[in-house]
Each structure stands twice: as C-alpha cells, then as structure tokens.
KOLMAR-948893 format. One record per residue: x negated, z, y negated of N, C-alpha, C in turn. Coordinates in steps of 0.1 Angstrom, whole numbers, plus 2048, in hexadecimal, padded with zeros to 3 digits. Atoms other than C-alpha are relative to their C-alpha. Example, Ala and Ser with C-alpha at 12.3 -4.5 7.8 and 13.67 -1.06 7.14 Angstrom:
REM KOLMAR-948893
7F780080C78584E82D7F78007F4;80980080B77784780B8088087F5;
This chain:
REM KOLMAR-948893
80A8037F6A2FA28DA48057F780B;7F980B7F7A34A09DBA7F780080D;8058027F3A29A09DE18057FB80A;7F78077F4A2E9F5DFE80080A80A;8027FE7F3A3B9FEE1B7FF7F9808;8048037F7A2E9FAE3B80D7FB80A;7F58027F7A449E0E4D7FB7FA80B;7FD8097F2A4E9D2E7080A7FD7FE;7EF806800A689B9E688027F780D;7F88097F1A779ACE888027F37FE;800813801A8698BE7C7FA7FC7F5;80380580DA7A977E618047FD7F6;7F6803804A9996EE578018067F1;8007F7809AA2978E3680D807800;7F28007FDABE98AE338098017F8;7F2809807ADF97FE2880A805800;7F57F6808AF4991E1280D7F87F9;7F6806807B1A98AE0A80680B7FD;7F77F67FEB3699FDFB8067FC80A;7F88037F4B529A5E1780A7FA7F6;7EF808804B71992E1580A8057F8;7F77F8807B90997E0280880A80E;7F27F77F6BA99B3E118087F6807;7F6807804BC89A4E248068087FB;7F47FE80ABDA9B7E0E8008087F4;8097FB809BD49C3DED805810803;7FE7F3804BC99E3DE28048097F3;8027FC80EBC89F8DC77F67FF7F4;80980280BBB59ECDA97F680C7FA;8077F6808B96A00DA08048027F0;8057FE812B93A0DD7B7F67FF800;80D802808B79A04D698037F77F2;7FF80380BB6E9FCD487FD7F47FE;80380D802B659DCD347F37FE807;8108067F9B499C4D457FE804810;8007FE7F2B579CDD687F6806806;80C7EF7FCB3F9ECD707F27FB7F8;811801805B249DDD587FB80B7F8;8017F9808B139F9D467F27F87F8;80B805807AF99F4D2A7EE7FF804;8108037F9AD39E7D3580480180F;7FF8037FAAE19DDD528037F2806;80180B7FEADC9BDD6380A7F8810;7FE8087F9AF29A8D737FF7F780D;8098047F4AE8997D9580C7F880D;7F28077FDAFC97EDAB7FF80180D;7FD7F97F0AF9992DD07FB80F7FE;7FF7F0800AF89B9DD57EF801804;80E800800AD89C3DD07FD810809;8057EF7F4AD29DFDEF7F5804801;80B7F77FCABD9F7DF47FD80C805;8037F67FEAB2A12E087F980E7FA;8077F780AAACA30DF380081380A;8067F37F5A99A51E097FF8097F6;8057F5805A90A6FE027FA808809;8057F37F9A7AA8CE1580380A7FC;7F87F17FCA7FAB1E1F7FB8047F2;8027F980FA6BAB8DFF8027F67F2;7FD80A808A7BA9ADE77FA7F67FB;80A80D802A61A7DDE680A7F77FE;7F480B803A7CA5FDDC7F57F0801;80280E7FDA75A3CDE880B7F4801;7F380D7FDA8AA1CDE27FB7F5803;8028067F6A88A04DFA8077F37FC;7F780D807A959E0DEB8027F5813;7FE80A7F1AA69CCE108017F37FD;80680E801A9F9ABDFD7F27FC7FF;80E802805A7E9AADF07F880980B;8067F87F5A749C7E0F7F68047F5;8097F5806A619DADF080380F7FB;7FD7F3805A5E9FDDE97FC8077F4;8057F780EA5CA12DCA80480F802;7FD7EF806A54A36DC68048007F4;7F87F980AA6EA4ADB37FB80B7FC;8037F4804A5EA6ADAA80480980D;7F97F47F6A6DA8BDBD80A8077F9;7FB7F8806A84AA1DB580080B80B;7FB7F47F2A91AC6DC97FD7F980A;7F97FF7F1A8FAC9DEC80F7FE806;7F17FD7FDAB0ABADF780380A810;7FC7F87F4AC6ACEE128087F3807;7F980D7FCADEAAFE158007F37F4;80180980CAE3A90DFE8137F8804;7F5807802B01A7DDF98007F37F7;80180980CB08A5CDE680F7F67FF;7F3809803B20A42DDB7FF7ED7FF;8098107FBB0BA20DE17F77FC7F2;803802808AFEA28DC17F68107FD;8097F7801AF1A4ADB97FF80780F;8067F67EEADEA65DD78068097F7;7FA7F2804AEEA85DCE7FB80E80A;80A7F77F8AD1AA0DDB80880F7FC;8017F1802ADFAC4DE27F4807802;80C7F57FFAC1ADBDDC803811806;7FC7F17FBAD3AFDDE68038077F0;7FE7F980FAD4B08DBD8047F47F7;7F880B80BAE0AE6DAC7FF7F3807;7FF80D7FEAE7AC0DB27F37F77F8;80A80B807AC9AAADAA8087EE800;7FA80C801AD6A85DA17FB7F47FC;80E80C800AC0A63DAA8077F87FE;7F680B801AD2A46D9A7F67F5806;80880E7F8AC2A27DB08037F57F3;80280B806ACBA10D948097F0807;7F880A7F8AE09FBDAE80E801802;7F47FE7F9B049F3DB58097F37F8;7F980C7FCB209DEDBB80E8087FA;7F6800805B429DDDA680D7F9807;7F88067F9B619D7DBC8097FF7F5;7F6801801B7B9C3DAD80A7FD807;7F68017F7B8E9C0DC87FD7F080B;80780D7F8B8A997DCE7F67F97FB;80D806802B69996DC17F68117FF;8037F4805B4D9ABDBA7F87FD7F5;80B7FA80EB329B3D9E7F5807805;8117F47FBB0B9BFDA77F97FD7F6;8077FC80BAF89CED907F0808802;8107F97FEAD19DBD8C7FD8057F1;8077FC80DAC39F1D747F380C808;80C7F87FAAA9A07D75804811803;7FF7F47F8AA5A25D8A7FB80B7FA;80A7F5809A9EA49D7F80580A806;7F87F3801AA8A6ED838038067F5;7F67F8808AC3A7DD737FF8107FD;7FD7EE7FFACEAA0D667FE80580E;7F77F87EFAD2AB9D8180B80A7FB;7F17F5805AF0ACAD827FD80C805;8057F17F5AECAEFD8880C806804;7F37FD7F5B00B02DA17FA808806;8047F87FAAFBB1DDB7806803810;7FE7FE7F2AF9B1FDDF8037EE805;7FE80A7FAAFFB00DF280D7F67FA;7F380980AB14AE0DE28057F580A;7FC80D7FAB2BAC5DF28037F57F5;80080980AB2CAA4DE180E7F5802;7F98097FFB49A90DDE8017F47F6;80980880BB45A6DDCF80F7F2802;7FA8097FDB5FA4FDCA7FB7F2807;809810801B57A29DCE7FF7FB7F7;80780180CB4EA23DAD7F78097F9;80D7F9805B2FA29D9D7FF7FF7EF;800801809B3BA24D7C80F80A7F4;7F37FB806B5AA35D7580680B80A;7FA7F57F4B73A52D847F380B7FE;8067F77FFB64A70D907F380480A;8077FF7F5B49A7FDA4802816800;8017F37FBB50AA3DB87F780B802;8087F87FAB39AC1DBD80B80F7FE;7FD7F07F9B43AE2DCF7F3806804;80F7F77FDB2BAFBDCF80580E806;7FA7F37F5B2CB1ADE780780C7FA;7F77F380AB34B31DCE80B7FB7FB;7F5806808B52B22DC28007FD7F5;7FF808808B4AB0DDAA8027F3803;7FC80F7FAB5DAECDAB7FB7FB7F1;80680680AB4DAD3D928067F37FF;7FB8127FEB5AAAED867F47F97F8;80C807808B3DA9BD7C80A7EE7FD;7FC81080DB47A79D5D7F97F980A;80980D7F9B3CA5CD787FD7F87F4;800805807B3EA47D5B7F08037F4;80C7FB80BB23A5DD457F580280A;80A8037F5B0DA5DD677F97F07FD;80280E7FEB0EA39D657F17FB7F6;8087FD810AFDA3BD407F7809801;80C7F87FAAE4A53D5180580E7F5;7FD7F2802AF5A75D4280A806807;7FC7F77F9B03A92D5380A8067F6;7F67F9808B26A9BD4780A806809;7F67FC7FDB3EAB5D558087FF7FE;7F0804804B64AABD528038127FF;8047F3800B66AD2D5B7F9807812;7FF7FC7F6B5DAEAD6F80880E805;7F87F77FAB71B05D837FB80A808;8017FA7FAB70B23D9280A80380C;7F67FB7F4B7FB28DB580180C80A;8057FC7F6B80B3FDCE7F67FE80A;80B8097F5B61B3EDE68037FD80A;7FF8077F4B64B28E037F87F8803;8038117FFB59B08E1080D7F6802;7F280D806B6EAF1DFA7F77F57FD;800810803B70ACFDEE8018007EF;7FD80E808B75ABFDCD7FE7F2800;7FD80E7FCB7FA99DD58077F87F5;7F980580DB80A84DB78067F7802;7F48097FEBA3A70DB68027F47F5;7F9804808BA3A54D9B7F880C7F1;8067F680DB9FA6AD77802810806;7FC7F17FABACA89D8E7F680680E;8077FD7F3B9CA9CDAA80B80D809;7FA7F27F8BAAAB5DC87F4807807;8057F47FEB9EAD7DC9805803809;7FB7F67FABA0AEEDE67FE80B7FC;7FC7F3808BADB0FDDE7F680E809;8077EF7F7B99B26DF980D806807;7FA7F6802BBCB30E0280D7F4809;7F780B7F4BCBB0FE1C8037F97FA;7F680C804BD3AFBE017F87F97F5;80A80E808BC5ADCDE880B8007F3;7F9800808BD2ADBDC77F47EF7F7;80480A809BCEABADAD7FD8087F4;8067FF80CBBEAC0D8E7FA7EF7F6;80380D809BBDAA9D717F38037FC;80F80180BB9BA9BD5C7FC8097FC;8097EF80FB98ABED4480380D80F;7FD7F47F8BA2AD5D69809806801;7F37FB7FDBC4ADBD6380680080D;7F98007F6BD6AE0D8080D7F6801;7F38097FFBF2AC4D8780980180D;7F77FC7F3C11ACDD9C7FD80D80A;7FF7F37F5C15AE3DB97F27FC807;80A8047F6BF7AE5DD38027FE80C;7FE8047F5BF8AD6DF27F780080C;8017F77F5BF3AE8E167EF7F9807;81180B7F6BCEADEE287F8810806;80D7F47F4BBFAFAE3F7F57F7803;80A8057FAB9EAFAE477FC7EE7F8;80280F804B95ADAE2D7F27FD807;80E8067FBB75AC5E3D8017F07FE;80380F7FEB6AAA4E388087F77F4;7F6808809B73A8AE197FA7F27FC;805813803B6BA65E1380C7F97F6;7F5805809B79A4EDF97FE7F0809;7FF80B7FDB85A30E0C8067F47F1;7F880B80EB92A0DDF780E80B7FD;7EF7FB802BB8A20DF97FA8097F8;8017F3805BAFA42DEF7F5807801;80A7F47FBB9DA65DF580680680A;7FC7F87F4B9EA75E197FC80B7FE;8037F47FFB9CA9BE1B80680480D;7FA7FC7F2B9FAA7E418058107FD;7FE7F3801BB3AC6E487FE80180F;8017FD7F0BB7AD6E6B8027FA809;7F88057F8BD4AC5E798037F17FA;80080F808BD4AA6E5F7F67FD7FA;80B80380ABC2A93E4580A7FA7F6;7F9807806BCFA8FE247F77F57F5;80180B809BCEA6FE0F8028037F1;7FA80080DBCFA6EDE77FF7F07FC;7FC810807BD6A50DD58008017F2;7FA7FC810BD1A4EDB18087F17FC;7F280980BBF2A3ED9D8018007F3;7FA80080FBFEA39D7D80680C800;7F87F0807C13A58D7B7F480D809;8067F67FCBF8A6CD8C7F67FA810;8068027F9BEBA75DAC8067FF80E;7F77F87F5BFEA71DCC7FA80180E;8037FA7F2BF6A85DED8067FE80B;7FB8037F5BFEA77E107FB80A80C;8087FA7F5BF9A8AE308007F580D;8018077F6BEEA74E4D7FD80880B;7FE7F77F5BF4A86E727F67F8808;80B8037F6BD7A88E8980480080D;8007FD7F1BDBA7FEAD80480F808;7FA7F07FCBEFA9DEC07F280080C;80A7F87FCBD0AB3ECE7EF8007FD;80E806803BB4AA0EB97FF8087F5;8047F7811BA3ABAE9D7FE7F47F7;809808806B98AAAE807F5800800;80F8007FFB73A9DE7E7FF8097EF;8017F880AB5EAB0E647FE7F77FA;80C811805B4CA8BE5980B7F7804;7FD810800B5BA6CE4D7F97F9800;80B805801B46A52E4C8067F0800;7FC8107FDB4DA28E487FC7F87F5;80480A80CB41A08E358078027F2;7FB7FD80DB48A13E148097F67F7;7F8803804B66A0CE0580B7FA807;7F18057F9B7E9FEE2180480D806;7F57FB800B9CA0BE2D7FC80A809;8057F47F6B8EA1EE4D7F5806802;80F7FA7FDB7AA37E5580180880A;8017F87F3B6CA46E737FA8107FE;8047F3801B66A6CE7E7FE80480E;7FD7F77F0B5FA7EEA18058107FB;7F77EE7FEB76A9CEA97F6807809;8047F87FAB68AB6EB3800801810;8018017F7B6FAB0ED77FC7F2804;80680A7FEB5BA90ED48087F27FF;7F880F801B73A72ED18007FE7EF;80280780AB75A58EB780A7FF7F8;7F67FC806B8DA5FE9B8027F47F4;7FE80B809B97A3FE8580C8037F9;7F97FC809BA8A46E677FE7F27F9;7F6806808BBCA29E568068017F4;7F6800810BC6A2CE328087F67FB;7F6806806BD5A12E3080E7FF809;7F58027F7BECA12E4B805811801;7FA7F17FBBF0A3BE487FC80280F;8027FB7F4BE3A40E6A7F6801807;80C7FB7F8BC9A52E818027FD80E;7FE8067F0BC0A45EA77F5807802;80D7FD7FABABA55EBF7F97F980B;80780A7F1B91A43ED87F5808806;8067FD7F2B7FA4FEF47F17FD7FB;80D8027FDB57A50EEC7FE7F7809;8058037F5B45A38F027F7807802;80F7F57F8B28A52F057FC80B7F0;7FF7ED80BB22A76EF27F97F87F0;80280180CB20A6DECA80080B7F7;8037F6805B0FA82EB08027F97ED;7F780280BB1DA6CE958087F2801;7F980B7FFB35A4CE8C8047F87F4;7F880B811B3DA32E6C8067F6809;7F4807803B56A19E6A7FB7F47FE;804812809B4B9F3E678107FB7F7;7F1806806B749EBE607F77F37FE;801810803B689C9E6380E7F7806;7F78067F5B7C9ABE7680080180C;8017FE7EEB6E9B6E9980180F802;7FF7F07FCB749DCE927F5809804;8087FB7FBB549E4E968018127FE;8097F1804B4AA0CE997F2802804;80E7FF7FEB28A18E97800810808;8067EF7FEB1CA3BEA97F37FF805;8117FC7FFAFAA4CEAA805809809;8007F77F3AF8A5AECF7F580A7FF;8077F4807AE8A7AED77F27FC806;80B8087FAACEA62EE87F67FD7F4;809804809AC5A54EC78017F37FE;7FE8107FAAD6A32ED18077FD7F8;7F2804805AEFA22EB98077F580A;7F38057FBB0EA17ECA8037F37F9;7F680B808B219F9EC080F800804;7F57FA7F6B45A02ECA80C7F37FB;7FA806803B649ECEC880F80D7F8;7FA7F1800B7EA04EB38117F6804;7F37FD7F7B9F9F6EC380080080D;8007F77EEB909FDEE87F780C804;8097FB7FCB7AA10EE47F4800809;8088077F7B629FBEF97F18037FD;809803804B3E9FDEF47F87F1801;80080B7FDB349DBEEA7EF7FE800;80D8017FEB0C9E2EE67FC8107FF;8027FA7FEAF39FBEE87EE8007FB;8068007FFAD39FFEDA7F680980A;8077F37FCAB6A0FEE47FC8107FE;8057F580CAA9A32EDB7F68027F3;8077FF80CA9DA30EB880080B7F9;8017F5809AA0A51EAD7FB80C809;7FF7F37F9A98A67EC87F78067FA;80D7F2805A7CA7CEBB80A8067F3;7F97F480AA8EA86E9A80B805807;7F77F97FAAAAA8DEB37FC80F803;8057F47FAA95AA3EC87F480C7F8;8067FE80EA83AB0EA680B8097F9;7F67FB80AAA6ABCE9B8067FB7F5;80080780EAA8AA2E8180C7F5801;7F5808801ACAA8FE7C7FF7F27F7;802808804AC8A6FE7280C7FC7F9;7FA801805ADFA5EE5E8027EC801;7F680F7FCAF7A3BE698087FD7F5;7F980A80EAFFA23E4A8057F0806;7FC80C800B11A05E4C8057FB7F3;7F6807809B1C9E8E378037F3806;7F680A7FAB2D9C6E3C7F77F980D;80D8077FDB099B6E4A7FA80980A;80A7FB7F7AF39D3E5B804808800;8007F3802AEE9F6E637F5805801;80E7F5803AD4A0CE597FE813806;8027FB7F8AC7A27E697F98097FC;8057FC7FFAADA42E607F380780B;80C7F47F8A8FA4DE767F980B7FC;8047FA808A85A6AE6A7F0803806;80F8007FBA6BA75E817F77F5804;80480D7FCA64A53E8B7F87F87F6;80880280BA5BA4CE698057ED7FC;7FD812804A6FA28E6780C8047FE;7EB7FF800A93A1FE598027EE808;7F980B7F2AA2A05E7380C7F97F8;7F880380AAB79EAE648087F9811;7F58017F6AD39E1E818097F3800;7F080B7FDAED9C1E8A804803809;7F77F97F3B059D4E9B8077F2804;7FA80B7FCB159B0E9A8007F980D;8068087F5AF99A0EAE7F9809811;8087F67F9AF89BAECA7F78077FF;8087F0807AEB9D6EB67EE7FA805;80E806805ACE9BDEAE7F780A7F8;8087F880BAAF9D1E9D7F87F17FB;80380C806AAD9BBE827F08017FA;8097FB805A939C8E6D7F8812800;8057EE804A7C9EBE6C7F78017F8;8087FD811A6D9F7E507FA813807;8077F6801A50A12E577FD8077F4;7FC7FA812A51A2DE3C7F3807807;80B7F7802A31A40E3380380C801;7F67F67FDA4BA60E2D8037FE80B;7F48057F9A62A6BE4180C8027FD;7F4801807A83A61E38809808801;7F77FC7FAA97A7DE3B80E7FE7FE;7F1802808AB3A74E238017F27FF;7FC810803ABFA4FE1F80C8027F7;7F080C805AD9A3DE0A7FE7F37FB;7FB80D803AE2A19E0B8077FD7EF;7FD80480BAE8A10DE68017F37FB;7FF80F807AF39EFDD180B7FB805;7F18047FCB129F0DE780B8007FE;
C-alpha cells in the first residue's frame, strides 16, 4: 500500500547525496562476498538510496524515500519496545522475540568506494526469545554477524549473510547465565558476557575461543569502521577481527569519567560519542585508542558523532533543541529551536541520526521527522509531517 505523506519541505533544493571521503589512513577491509555486497534481485543504483523507515507504539511500518519524499506502507508487525538497525535492517524488540524489517536499502563499504543497493522491502522471520532483547549489529548488511541477548540468557548469533537472502539463520545459540548481557558480533566471531565480570570470544558454531576477558558492569556497543566497542565500568573494550582471530584492546576512560550507557555516531567511522553519567561528552576514538571528555554546553539527553572534518557532535537537549557542538572544544557552534518538546514533556524520547549530509530527528508527539544541516547552523532543512506517530526511526541505504 503506497501513501503520501504530508509534507512541509523547507528548501526546494534537492538534496545532495555523496559517499564520504576516503580515510586518511586505511582501515581494515570488510569481508564480503562476490558482487561487493550484491545479493540476488537486487538492484544496483549509483548514490545511496536513504530512507527513513518508522514504526509506531503498535508496529504500523512506513518507509519514507529522502529523494523522491514518497512513502510506502510496510504492513505491521509486534509492538516494538525498542528497535535497533544497521542502515539496513529495523531490528523490533517485542518483549517475547525480535521482529526483523529488511528496508531493501544499503550501502556496501569498500573502503575507497562504495556500492548502493535497492531491493524490495518486506518482513522477515521473527526470532523467538523470551523477556526483553538487545541487538547488536555490524556495518554490513550482508555478511558477519548480527547479536541478540535476550533477558533470560539467551545469547543468539544471527547468519547476516542469510538475512540478506531474507532467511533467518542461527550460527548458534547459547545459554548464559541471566543478566543484562551483550553478544557483539566481531567479524565471523562475537563477544559474550558471562553474567560474571567478564566477556568471553566465541567462534561461528559458539565455541568458546581463549581465555575471557575482565568487563564489569558491560553497557553500551557500536561497531565503528576499526572494530566493536563494548563499555565496561572503568573502560571500553575494542575487538578487531584478524586473520588469526579476534583481538581484544582495552581503551582507558578519562580518570573520574563512568562509562556512557549509549554509543551513538555516523555509522561506520572511527568515533563515537556517549554522555557519562555525570553529563559530559565522552568521545571515543578507535582509531587512535583513545577516550576524551568535554564539558556539555547545556544539559544533554543524548549525543552522535558526525567524525566529519569540523568534528561536528550532535546532542538532543532536555529542551528538545539539537545542539551543534565543536568536539575538540567543546564549543557550541549552533542551536536549534525546540522541535521536540511535547514528546519530551509526553515522556517520549526521540531519537538523533546522523550521516555525512544531515541529521534526522523524530517528533514523536509532534507527528513530523525533521531533517537537519548541522553544517549550516543547524539549518531545518526539510520536515516531513507523518500521519503516525513515529515512534521508532531508522535511517537506512547507509
């Protein structure tokens, strides 16, 4: 079923999509298979084909095309609790299993090029699971693994690869002690927390590899270009997948800075931002091994990472304002206005995306998603009035 939404586009402009630049310095080469992430009945396309893909409190699915500004109903699935994605699939926790919305969109990093692809959109298996799930997901939408932890201790490795192909395949799954753990897929491997201070590697079939290594209190995991972050109390460790395996770095957090619970940053570069618990801005560096803290310019309820060339950071104040911040002064270099306050004062957390070009935004109770140039003085480029209300977003085709 195809329906427009109701827009107010600000400029007329169209807007103008590039991949980012090369690294200065390389990274580590994705895997992937023949046709550079092409899978079959998928089509080719010679700029990233983005889109905003929603969901509501009771699973209505809308995908939102940011070139053409048209929308198509997706069906529904569960009630999500949270969603998660990878610039490619929404990954809906329902509270009893993972629902899984492939958008049909995404972008194949070779490092100094890329690859965008379109196929058609659908829902997937659901994976079942029991009590509340965390999702951990790489940067590829074609290969490697994808994470779920579910409250009962089940750790799960979901075949990215047989996602791709629209089937649901478990590598395995595990039983752990109950906690709130992680599985964080590394490469063909992932790290498990044990319920017990510490993270252990496990290969493809769930074997256990090597000794396990120390992490109190795990929170928070993002797969930057370098690796996978997993925060512990007092650090955050790094994995790296290698040829002989998987190797584990610990990067030291600022003396008296907790870890944040939330990473968050333009998908796929090197840094990503978090607020500590005592409100400052926590920039984590993978490639350089190192965490910095900055000074809030005014109380933030969340923060991503542009890692562009001007360092941009983004945060969503408890105003409802997004910030534009500089992240080696921590300066505030703009400031919108309040675009979110009602779902604020509603209880409703919105959700701050970025990529190389804009940032997107959610209104939930407002009933619009806000498309942003933090560039141009946190410009409101475009807004798109949604019939729903958007409570879930993900940016996909990236």
């Amino acid at each position: 079923m195809r329906h427009p939404l109701a827009l107010t586009v600000i400029t007329a402009s169209t807007l103008l999509l590039a991949a980012c630049a090369s690294p200065p310095q390389p990274e580590p080469e994705p895997t992937a298979g023949a046709g550079h992430g092409q899978v079959a009945g998928a089509a080719e396309v010679s700029e990233p084909p983005l889109h905003l893909l929603t969901a509501t409190t009771d699973g209505r699915l809308t995908l939102l095309d940011l070139l053409s500004e048209e929308a198509s109903g997706l069906g529904r699935i569960d009630a999500p609790l949270t969603t998660a994605t990878d610039g490619r699939y929404l990954f809906a926790d329902t509270g009893d299993g993972v629902e899984i919305v492939d958008s049909g969109m995404w972008t194949w990093d070779h490092i100094d090029h890329f690859h965008y692809y379109r196929a058609e959109p659908r829902v997937l298996e659901r994976v079942p699971g029991h009590g509340t799930a965390r999702v951990a997901t790489t940067n590829s939408s074609t290969t490697g693994g994808t994470g779920i932890f579910f409250a009962d201790g089940e750790a799960v490795l979901l075949d990215t690869e047989a996602l791709s192909r629209g089937e649901v395949v478990e590598r395995f799954r595990v039983r752990i002690p109950e906690h709130d753990g992680y599985i964080v897929p590394v490469g063909d491997h992932a790290l498990v927390t044990t319920g017990e201070g510490a993270v252990q590697v496990r290969d493809r079939d769930g074997t256990v590899n090597g000794d396990p290594v120390a992490c109190t209190d795990p929170a928070g995991t993002l797969t930057t270009r370098v690796g996978a972050v997993l925060g512990c109390r007092d650090s955050v460790l790094l994995a790296v997948a290698a040829d002989a395996g998987t190797a584990v770095e610990r990067i030291a957090l600022p003396e008296g800075v907790a870890a944040p619970r939330v990473w968050a940053n333009r998908e796929g570069r090197p840094t990503a931002a978090g607020l500590s618990p005592d409100g400052s801005i926590v920039l984590l560096d993978t490639r350089e091994r190192t965490a910095t803290a900055l000074a809030a310019p005014r109380p933030l309820i969340a923060v991503t990472a542009v890692d562009d060339a001007s360092e941009h950071v983004l945060g969503l104040t408890v105003e409802g304002r997004v910030s534009v911040i500089d992240g080696a002064t921590g300066a505030e270099l703009a400031l919108t206005e309040p675009l979110v306050a009602a779902s604020l004062a509603a209880g409703r957390t919105p959700t701050l995306i970025a990529d190389d070009r804009r940032a997107y935004l959610n209104g939930i109770a407002e009933r619009v998603l806000f498309e942003i140039d933090f560039a141009d003085a946190g410009r409101i480029a475009r807004t798109f009035a949604t019939i729903d209300e958007p409570a879930f977003v993900a940016e996909t085709g990236r």
